[in-house]
N, C-alpha and C positions, 0 to 999 in steps of 0.2 A: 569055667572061671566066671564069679561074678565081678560086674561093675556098679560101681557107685557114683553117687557125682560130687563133690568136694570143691568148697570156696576158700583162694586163696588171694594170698595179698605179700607185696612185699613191706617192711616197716625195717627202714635204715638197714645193717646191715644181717636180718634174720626172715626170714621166710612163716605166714602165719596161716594158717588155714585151720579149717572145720569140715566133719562129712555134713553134708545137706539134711539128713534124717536126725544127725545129735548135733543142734546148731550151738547145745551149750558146753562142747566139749570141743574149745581149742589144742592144736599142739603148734608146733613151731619147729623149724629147723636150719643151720646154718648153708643148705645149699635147699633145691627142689627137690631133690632127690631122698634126703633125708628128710625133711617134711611128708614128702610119699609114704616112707618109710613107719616113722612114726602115725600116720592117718589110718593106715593099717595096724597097728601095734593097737591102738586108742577103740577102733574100730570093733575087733576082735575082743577087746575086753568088752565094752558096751555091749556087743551082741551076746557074748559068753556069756553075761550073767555077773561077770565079778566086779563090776562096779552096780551097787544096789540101787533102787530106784531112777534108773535113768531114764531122760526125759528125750521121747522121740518125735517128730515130726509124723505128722500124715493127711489125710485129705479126707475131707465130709462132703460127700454127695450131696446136694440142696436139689430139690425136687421143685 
């Protein structure tokens, strides 16, 4: 089982988060649970392939 790590936030009464690698691909949900749910869902397409050019995070080594 892999782990991720995902920023979330609550706004009034819906739930909004992002995984930390695709900071431009919000989802939302109406408990925690299904925000999970959906992070996963969003997560899976990004990495599949079936959303085209998406934009990842990552780290440069500076010497």
């Amino acid at each position: 089982m892999k782990t991720v790590r995902y920023v979330y936030w609550q706004h009034e009464d819906m739930w909004l988060g992002y995984v930390e690698d695709f900071p431009d691909y919000m989802t939302q949900g109406e408990t925690r649970e299904e925000l999970q749910e959906n992070l996963k869902d969003i997560y899976d397409d990004l990495t599949g392939g079936r959303i085209p050019g998406a934009r990842r995070v990552a780290e440069l080594q500076i010497a």
